[in-house]
N, C-alpha and C positions, 0 to 999 in steps of 0.2 A: 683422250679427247672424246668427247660426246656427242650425241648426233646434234647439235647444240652448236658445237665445234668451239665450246669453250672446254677447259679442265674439268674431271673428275673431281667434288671435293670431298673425300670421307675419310675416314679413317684407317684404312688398308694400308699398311707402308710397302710391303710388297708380297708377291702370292708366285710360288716357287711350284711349279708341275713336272709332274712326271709320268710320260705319254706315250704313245707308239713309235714317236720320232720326234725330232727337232722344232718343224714345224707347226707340229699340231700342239705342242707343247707351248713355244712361244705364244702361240695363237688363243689361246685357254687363260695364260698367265695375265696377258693385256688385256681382253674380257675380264676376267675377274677384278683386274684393278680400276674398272671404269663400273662394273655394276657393283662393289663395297661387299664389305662383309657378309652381310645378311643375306643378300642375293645369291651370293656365290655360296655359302654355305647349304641356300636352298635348292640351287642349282645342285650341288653333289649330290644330293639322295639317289639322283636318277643318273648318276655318271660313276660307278663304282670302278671302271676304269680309268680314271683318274687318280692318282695318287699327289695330294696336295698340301702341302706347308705354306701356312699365312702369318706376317707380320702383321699385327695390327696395333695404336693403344685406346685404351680404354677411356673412362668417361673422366678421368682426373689424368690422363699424358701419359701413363705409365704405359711400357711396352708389353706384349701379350702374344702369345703365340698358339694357334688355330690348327689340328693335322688331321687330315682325314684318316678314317680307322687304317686301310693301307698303306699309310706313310705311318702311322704309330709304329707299325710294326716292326719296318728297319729301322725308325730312330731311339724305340726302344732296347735294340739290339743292340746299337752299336753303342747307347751309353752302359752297356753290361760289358763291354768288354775292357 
């Protein structure tokens, strides 16, 4: 919801964080799906602790996926193994 208090509408299907704890995690994930892609992408330059995975799709539907350079790093690993 937005300050609006109606729905989010963009693009973002959903933004997966990984944080100091539970809390601040969830709390980063819900921001991110109300401020959309772009936002959220611009917001990370200055949050490098944050480690984050985005569903989003693109301008024809199709689905896309967004990682911050710290989450590249495990999810590249773990498709090596």
């Amino acid at each position: 919801m937005t300050k609006t208090g109606y729905l989010a509408h963009n693009t973002l299907l959903t933004a997966n964080v990984l944080a100091a704890d539970c809390i601040t995690s969830d709390a980063y994930a819900t921001s991110f799906m109300v401020m959309g892609l772009d936002k959220t992408k611009a917001f990370l330059k200055t949050h490098p602790e944050l480690w984050v995975y985005l569903i989003f799709t693109d301008e024809k539907g199709s689905y896309q996926v967004w990682e911050s350079p710290q989450m590249k790093s495990i999810t590249t690993d773990a498709k090596e193994e």
